[in-house]
N, C-alpha and C positions, 0 to 999 in steps of 0.2 A: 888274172889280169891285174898288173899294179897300176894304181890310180892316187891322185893326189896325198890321199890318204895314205898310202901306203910308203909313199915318197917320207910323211911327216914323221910317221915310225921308225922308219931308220934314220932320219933325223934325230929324234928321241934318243934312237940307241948309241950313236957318236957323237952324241952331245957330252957322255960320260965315259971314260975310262972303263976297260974290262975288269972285276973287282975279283976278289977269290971266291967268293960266292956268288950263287945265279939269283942275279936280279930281277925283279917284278917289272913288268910294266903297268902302269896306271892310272886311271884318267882322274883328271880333279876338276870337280864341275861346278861353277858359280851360278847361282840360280840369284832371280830379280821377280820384284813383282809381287812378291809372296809373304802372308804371311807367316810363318813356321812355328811364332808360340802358339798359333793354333794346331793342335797334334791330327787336324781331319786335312791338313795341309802337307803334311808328311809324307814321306815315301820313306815305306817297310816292305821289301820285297826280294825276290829272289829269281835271279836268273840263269838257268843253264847255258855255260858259254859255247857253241856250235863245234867250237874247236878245242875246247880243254881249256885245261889253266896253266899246264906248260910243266906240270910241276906234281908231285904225288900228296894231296892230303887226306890226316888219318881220318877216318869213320869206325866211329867203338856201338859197340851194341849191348845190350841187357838182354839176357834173355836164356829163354832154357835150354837143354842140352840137346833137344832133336832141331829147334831152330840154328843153334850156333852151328850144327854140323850142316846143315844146309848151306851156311855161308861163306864154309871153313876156305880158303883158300881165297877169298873176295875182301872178305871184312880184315881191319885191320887190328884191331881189338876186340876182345872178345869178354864177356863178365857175364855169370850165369846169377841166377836171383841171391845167393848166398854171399854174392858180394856188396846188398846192396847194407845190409847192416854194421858189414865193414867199414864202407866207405863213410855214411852216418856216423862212425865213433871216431873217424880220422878223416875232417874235411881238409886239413893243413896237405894230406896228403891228396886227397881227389881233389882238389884246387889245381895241383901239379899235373895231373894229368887232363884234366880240363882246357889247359891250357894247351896242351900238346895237342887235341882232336878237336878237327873243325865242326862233325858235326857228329849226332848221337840218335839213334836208334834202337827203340826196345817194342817187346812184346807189350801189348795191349792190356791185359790182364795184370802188367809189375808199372804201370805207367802211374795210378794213385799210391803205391809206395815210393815209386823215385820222387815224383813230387813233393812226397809230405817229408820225403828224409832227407832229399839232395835239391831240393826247388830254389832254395837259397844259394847255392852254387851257381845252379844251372841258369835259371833267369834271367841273374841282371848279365847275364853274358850270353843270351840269345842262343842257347845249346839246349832248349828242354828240347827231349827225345820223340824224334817222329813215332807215334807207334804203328806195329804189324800187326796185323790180325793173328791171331794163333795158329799156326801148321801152312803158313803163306810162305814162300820161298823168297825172300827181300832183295836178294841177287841184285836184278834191275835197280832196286832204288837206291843201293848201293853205290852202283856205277853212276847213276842221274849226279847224286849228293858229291861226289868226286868232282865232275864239272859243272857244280853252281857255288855263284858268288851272292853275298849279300850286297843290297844296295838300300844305301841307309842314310835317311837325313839329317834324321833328330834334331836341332830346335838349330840349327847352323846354314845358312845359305853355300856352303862352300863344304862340299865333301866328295869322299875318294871312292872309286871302283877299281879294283885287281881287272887286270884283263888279259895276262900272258904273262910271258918272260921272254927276256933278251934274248936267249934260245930260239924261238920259235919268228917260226917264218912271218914278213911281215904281210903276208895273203892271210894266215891265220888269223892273225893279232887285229887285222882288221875285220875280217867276220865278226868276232866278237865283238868288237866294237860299235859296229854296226846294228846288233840284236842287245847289248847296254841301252845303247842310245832307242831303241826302238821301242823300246820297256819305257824307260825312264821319260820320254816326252807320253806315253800312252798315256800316264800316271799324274801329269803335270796336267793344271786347269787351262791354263793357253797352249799347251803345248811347246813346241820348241819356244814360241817367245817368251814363256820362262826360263829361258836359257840364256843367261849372260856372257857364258863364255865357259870351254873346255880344252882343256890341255891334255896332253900324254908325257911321260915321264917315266924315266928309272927311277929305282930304289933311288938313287944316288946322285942321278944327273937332273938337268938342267932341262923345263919343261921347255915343250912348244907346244903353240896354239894350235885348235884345229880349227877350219870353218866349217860351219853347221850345213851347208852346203853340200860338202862331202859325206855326210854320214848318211845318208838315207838311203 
């Protein structure tokens, strides 16, 4: 069923020109009320979007040779424990590929060496490795970590959530939007009256408001 909401998204998306690459859609949310140098005011969180994210990202794993064969065909990257010493002598190089994978996955048992040799990479860019239990099939969490976005405040009243791409149908795009916004006021101490106002937007183009109204 399209509803207001759904109206505004393709609004969103004719507000900019088709580009050579596929645009994001994204909501930017101005929060009121709050304090945010306080970090117990924060929102650190992570939501699986109902509908995808429109778009393929990568998921690397650590881990030994009977787990990676488990995943073989799922996971997108693959590094068994031999690489973690590698990576430790050359972070100029695992920087580069850090950058390429959203998110990171290792066995339980290699999770205090990636720490102690990769934790400075991984850290301050919110990528330390979910860990597995040893001989556990990660399949599922693989697919979860594919459709979850991070939502994140850090000391700014005005920040960005991914919620789709111009691709995708705007029935989708509002699903997700819907279960953003459902998280995000959870999270919030008033609730939506922490919410000063939310927009939708391409990569590229030109926002519009939404009302609060609408998202529930």
């Amino acid at each position: 069923m399209t509803g207001k909401l759904e109206e505004k998204i393709k609004e969103a998306k004719a507000n900019g020109k088709e580009r050579k690459f596929l645009e994001s859609l994204e909501l930017a949310i101005n929060l009121k009320d709050l304090d945010l140098s306080n970090p117990k005011n924060r929102i650190n969180d992570e939501v699986v979007l109902p509908k995808g994210r429109g778009r393929e990202y990568k998921v690397a794993i650590f881990a030994s040779e009977e787990m990676r064969q488990k995943v073989k065909g799922t996971i997108d990257i693959s590094y068994g424990p031999e690489d973690l010493s590698k990576f430790a002598d050359n972070k100029k190089d695992f920087k580069k590929i850090v950058n390429q994978v959203e998110y990171f996955i290792a066995e339980s048992n290699l999770m205090a060496t990636i720490g102690k040799s990769l934790g400075q990479v991984l850290g301050p860019r919110g990528k330390i490795p979910r860990p597995v239990p040893p001989g556990q099939d990660p399949s599922s969490m693989i697919g979860v970590l594919k459709r979850t976005v991070r939502v994140r405040t850090r000391d700014k009243k005005t920040f960005h959530v991914p919620v789709g791409t111009r691709a995708m149908p705007e029935e989708d795009v509002g699903a997700n939007i819907r279960e953003v916004f459902k998280r995000i006021i959870g999270k919030l101490e008033k609730g939506s009256s922490n919410i000063d106002s939310i927009y939708i937007k391409t990569t590229m183009g030109k926002a519009v408001k939404l009302d609060l109204g609408d998202l529930n």
